[in-house]
C-alpha positions as CSV (number, residue, x, y, z in Angstrom):
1,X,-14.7,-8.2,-51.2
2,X,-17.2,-10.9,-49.8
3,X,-14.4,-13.2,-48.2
4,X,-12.5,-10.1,-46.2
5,X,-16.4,-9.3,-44.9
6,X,-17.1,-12.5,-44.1
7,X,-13.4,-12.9,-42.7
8,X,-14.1,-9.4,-40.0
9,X,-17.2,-10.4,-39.5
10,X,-16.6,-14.0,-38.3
11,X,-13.6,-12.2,-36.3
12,X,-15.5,-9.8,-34.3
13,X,-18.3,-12.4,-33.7
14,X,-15.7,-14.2,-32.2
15,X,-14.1,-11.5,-30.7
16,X,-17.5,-10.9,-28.8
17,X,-18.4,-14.6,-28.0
18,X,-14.9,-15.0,-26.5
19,X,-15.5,-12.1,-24.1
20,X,-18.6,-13.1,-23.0
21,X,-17.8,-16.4,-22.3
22,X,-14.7,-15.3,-20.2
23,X,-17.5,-13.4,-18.2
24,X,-15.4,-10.3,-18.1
25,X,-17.0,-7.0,-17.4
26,X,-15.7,-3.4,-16.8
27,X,-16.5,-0.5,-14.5
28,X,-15.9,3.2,-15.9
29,X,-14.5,6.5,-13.5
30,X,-13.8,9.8,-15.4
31,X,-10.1,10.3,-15.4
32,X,-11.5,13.5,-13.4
33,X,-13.1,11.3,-11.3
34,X,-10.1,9.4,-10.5
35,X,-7.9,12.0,-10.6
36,X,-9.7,13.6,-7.6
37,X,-10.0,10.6,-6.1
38,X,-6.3,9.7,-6.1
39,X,-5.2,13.2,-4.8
40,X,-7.3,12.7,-2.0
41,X,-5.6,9.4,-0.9
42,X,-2.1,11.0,-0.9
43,X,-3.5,13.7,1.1
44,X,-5.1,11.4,3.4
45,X,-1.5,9.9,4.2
46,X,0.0,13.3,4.6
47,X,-2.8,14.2,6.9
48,X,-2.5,10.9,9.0
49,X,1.4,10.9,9.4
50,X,1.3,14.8,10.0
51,X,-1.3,14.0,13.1
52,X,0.0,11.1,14.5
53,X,3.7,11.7,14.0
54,X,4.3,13.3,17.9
55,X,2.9,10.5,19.1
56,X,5.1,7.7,16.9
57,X,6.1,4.6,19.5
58,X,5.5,6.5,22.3
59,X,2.8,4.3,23.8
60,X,3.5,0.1,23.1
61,X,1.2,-2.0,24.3
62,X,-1.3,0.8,25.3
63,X,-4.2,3.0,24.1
64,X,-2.9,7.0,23.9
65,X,-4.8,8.3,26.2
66,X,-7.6,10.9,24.8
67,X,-5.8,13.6,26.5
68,X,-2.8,12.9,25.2
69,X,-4.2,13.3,21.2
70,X,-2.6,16.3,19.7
71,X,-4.5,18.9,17.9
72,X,-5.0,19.3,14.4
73,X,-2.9,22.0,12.8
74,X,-3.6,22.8,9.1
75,X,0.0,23.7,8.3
76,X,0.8,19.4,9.1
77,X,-0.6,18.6,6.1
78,X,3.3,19.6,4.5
79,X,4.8,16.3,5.1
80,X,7.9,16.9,2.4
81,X,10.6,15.4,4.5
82,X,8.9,12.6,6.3
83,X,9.8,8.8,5.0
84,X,6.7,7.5,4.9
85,X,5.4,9.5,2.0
86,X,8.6,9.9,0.4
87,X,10.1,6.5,-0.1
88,X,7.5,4.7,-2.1
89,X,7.7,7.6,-4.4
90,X,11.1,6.1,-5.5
91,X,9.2,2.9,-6.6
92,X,7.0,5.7,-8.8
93,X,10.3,7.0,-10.3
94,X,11.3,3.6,-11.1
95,X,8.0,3.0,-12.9
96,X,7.9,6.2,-14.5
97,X,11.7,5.7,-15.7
98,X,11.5,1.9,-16.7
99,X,8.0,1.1,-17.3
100,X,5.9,-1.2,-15.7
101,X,7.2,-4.3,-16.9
102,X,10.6,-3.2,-14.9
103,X,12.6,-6.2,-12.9
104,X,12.8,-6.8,-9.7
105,X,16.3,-6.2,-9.7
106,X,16.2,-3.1,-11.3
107,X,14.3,-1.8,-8.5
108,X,16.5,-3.4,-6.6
109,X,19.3,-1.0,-7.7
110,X,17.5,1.9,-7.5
111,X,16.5,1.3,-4.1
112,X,20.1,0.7,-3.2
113,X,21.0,4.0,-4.5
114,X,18.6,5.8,-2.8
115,X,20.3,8.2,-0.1
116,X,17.6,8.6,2.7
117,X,17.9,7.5,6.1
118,X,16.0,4.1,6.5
119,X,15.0,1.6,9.4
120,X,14.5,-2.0,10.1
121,X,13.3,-4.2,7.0
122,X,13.9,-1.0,4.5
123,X,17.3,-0.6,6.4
124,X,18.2,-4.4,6.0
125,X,16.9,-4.7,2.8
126,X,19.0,-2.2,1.1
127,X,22.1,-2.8,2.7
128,X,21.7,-6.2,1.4
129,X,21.4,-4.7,-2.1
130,X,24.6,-2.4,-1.6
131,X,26.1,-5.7,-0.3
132,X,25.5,-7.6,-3.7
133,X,22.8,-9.7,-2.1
134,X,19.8,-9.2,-5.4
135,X,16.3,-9.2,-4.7
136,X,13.8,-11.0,-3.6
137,X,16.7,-12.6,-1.8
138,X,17.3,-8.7,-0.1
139,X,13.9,-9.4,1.8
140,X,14.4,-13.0,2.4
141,X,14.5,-13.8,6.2
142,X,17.4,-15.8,6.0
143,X,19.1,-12.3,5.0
144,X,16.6,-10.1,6.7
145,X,15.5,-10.4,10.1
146,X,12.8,-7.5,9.5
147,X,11.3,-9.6,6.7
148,X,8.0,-9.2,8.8
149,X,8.4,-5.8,9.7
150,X,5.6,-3.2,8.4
151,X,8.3,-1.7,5.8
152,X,6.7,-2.2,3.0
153,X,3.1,-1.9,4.6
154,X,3.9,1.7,5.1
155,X,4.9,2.6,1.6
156,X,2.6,0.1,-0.6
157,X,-0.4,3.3,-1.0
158,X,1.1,4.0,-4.2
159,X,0.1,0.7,-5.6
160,X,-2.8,0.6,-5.3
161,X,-3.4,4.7,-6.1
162,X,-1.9,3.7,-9.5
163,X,-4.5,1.0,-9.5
164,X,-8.0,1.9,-9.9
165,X,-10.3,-0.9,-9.4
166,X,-7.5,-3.5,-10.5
167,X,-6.0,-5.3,-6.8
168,X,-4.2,-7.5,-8.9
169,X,-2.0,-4.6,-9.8
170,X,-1.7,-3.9,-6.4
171,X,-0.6,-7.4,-6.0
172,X,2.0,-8.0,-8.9
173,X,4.0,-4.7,-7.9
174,X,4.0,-5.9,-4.5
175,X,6.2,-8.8,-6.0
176,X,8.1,-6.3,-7.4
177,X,8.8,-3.3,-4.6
178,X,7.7,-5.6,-1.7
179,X,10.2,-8.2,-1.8
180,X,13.1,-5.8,-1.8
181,X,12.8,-5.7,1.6
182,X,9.9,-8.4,2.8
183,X,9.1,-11.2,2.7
184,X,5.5,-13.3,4.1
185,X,3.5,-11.2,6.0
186,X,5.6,-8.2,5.6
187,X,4.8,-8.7,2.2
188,X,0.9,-9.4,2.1
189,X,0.6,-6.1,4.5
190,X,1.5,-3.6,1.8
191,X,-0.5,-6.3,-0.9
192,X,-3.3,-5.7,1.9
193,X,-3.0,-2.1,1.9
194,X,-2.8,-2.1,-1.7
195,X,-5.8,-4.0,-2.5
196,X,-7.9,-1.5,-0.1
197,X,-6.7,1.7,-2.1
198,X,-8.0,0.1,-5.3
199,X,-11.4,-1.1,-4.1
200,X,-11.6,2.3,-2.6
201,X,-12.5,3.9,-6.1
202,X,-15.3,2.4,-6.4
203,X,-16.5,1.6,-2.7
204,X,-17.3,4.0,0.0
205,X,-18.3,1.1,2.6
206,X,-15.2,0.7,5.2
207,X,-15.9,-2.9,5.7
208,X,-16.1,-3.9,2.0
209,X,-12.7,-2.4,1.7
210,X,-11.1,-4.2,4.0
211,X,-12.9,-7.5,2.6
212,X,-11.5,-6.5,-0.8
213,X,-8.4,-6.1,0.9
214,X,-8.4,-9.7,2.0
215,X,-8.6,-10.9,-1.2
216,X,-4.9,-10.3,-2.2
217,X,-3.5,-12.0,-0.1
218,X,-3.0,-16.0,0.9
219,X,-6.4,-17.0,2.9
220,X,-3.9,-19.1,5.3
221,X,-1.4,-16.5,6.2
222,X,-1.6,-15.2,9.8
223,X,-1.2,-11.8,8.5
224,X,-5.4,-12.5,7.0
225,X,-6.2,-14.3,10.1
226,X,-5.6,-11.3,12.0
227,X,-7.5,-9.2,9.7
228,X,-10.3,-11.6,10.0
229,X,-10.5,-11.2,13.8
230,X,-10.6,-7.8,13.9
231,X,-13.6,-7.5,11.5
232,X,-14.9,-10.4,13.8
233,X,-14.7,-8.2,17.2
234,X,-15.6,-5.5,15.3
235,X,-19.2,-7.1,14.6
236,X,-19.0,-8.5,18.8
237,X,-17.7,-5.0,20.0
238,X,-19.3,-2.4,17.4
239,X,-19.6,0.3,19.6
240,X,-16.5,-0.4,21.9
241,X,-13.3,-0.2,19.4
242,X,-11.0,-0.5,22.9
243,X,-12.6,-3.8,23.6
244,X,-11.4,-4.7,20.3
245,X,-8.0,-3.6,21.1
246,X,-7.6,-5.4,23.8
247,X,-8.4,-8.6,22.2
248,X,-5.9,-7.5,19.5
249,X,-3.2,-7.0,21.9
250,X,-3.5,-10.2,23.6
251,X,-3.8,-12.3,21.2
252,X,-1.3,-10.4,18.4
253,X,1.0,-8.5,21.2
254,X,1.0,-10.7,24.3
255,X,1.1,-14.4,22.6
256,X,4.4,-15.1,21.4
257,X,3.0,-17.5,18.9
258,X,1.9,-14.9,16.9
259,X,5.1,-13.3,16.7
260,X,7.2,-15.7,15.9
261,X,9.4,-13.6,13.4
262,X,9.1,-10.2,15.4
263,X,12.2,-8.4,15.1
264,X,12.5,-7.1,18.8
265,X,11.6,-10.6,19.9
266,X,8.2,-12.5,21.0
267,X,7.4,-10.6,23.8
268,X,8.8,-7.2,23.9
269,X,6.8,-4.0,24.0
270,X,7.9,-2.5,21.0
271,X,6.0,-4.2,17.9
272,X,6.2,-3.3,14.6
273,X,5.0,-6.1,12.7
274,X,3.1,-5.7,10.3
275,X,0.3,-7.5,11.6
276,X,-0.2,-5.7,14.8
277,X,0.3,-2.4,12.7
278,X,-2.1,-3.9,10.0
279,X,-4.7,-4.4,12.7
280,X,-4.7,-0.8,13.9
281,X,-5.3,0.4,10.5
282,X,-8.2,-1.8,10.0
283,X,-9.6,0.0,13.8
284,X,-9.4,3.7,12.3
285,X,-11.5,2.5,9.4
286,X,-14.0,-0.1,10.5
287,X,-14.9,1.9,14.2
288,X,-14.1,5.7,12.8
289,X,-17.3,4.6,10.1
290,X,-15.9,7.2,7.4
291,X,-15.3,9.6,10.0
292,X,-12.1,11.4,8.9
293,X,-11.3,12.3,12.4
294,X,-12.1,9.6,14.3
295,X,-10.4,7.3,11.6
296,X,-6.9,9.0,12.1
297,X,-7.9,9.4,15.8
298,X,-8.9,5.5,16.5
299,X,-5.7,4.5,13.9
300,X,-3.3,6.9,16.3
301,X,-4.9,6.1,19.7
302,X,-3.9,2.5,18.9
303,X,-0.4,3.0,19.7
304,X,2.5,1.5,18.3
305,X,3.5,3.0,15.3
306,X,1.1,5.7,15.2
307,X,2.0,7.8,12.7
308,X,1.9,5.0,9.8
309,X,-1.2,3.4,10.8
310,X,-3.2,6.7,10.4
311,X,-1.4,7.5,7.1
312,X,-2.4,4.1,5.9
313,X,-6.1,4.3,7.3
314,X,-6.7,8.0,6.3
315,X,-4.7,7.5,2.6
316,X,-7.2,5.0,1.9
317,X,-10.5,6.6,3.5
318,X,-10.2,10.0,1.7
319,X,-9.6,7.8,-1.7
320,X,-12.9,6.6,-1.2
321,X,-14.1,10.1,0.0
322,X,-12.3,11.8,-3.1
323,X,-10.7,15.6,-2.5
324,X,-14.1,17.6,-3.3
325,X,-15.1,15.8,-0.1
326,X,-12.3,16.4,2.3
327,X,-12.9,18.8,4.8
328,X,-11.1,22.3,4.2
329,X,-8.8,22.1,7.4
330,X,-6.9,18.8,5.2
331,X,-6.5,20.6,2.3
332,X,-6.2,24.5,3.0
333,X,-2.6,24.9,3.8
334,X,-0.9,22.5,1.3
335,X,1.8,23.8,-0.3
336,X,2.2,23.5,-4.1
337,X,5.4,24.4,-4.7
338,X,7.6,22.3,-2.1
339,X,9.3,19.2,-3.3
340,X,9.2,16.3,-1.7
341,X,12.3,15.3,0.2
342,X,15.0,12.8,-1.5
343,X,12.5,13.0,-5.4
344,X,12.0,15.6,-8.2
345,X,8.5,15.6,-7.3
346,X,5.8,18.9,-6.1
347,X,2.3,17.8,-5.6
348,X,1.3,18.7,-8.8
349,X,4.4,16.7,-10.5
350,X,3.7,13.6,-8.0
351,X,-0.4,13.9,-8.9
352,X,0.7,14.1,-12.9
353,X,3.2,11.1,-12.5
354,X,0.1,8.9,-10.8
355,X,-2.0,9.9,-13.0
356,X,-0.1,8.9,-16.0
357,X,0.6,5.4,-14.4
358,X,-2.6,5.0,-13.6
359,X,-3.6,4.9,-17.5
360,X,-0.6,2.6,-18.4
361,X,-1.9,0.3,-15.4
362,X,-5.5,0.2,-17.1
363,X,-4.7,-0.7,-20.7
364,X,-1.8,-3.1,-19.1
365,X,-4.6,-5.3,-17.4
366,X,-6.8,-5.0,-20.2
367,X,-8.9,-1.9,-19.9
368,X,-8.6,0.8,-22.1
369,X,-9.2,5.0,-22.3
370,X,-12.2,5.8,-23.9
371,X,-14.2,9.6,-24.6
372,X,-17.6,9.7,-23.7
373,X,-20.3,12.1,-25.9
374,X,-19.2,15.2,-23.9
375,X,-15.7,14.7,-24.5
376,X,-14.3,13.6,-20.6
377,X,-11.7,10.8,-20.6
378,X,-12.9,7.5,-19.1
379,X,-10.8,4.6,-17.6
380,X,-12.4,1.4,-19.2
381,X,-11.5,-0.7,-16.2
382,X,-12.2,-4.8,-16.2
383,X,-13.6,-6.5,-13.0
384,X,-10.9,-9.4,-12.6
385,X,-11.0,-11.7,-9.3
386,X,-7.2,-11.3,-7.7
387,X,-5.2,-14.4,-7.6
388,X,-2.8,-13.6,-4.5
389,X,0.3,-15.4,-4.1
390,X,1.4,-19.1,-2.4
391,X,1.4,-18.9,1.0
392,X,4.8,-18.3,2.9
393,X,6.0,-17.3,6.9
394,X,8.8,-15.8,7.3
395,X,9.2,-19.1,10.5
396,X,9.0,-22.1,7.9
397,X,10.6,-20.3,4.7
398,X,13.1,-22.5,3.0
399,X,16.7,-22.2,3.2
400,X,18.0,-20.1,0.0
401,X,20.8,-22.3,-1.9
402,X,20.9,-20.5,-5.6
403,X,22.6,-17.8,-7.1
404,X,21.6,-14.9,-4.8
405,X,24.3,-12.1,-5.9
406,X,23.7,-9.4,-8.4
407,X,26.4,-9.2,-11.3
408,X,29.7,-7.3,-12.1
409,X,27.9,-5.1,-14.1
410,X,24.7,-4.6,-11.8
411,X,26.7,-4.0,-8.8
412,X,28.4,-1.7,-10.9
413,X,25.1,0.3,-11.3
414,X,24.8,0.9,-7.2
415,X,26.6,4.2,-6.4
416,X,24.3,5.3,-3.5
417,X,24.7,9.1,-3.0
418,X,23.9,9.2,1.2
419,X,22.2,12.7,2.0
């Protein structure tokens, strides 16, 4: 018996040593915790499309006017048929269906089947798909002359909701979902966006959140350089968030070197890059200072595409704020039983799904499910430093010369049923 004693023991000394010298340590949040946490953050999207959706690209290259802010009206919250929740839950069916480890191209063809009505990058993307044109090459601006659209920006919340305190999750199914349709800084927004949602289970501090954010994504890009000069004016202008905007707007709206790829051209008043879009969600959280109103309020009042920006903004506030802390008038009128538009999923279902990703994220990035002494679950999550992608631009990306189509029997696979 000695040597199979001596042979465990040396193992798990080893075992130990190894893990201390990789320097890796963990964070824990009940899987009620999280749980409450990640129900808040879809209902913080809901809430922010449902209150800035009158307003959507109705003011370009201008603050809304105060006046001009609709009301609040609990029954908004019931956002069933409205693309910006719904879409990204197909990438949650693919997950759920195929398992985390799924292809690119897989997604691709599930995408391409889906039947929803879609726009600009998401519109581009997928009819490359249905055309026989396989991802990433789908979001590829030599195919894809949205590739820096906001696309994927708008539907990347479930990444990093599936993600507890693990951005490079947030990152790696980015390369998976994002690329269908982006490519560049289309792509680092929804990395961006990502990255905030996970940090946002464990921080409550706006501006840490978006630093966190930051660090998904190339230091390089434009896309972070933008992000940088917001949190910049933001320190300059802290009590003046439409000082801020106009330094935004004439430097990311006005300066056609800054939108170089912008799919209505350099200088017309319609924008929806992602970085201009990106920017306004960064206002609603840094000047609205964990204010639930003012965050959706500042993030709408922005202009441009108003109802995303709030989603984005409030999704990832009331993550940090968790449901127990949202006020009533978000949650009161939900309804439980509806299904969201174009998915099998209720709330309860779509909460279920998220939450049983969520634990298959953990253990895949090496954390694990533990039970504490009273019996609750914990998520055993390590701290690991993101490593974000090489920097591309959708203005300087290489021509594409490989094999770019899906196969016979892929193509075979894309049946889209248009409803």
């Amino acid at each position: 018996m000695k040597p199979i004693v001596y042979f465990l023991a040396t193992a798990i000394c080893f075992s130990f040593l190894s893990s201390c010298q990789q320097g890796t340590s963990v964070r824990k949040i009940s899987i009620n915790e999280y749980k409450d946490k990640m129900i808040a953050g879809w209902i913080g999207q809901m809430a922010g499309v449902g209150w800035g959706g009158p307003t959507e690209f109705k003011w370009k290259g201008e603050i809304i006017p105060e006046e001009e802010m609709p009301p609040w009206q609990p029954e908004q919250i019931n956002q069933f048929n409205q693309d910006d929740i719904y879409v990204e839950m197909t990438f949650l069916r693919t997950l759920e269906q195929y398992g985390l480890d799924v292809s690119i191209r897989q997604a691709g063809i599930d995408f391409a089947n889906s039947g929803y009505r879609l726009w600009h990058a998401n519109r581009t993307g997928r009819d490359n798909l249905r055309s026989g044109i396989a991802p990433p090459y789908s979001g590829h601006p030599q195919f894809n002359n949205h590739a820096d659209d906001i696309d994927y920006q708008i539907e990347a919340d479930f990444s990093g909701l599936i993600a507890p305190g693990l951005p490079q999750a947030a990152i790696d199914l980015g390369e998976t979902f994002g690329r269908l349709m982006n490519y560049g800084d289309g792509l680092y927004g929804g990395q961006f966006v990502g990255g905030m949602y996970a940090a946002a289970f464990f921080e409550s501090d706006p501006e840490k959140i978006v630093l966190a954010g930051l660090e998904c994504i190339p230091d390089s890009s434009l896309y972070a350089q933008t992000i940088r000069d917001v949190l910049q004016w933001f320190h300059d202008y802290p009590e003046d968030w439409q000082r801020t905007w106009q330094l935004i707007d004439e430097k990311y709206h006005q300066n056609p070197e800054n939108r170089k790829f912008s799919c209505s051209g350099p200088q017309g008043d319609f924008n929806i890059d992602a970085k201009i879009n990106g920017a306004y969600i960064v206002m609603g959280l840094l000047y609205g200072n964990g204010d639930p109103d003012q965050t959706i309020i500042i993030s709408t009042r922005c202009g441009q595409d108003s109802d995303c920006n709030p989603s984005n903004a409030a999704g990832i506030l009331f993550t940090a704020m968790g449901y127990a802390n949202i006020p009533e008038k978000f949650k009161s009128a939900l309804d439980p039983d509806q299904t969201f538009s174009h998915t099998p999923y209720t709330f309860p279902a779509l909460i279920n799904t998220c939450q049983n990703l969520a634990k298959e994220v953990v253990q895949k990035y090496g954390g694990r499910i533990a039970t504490d002494d009273q019996g609750t679950e914990q998520l055993i999550i390590p701290i690991l430093t993101p490593k974000p992608g090489a920097l591309e631009q959708c203005w300087t990306a290489d021509s594409v010369n490989t094999d770019i189509e899906f196969t016979n029997q892929e193509m075979a696979q894309i049946q889209p049923n248009e409803s």
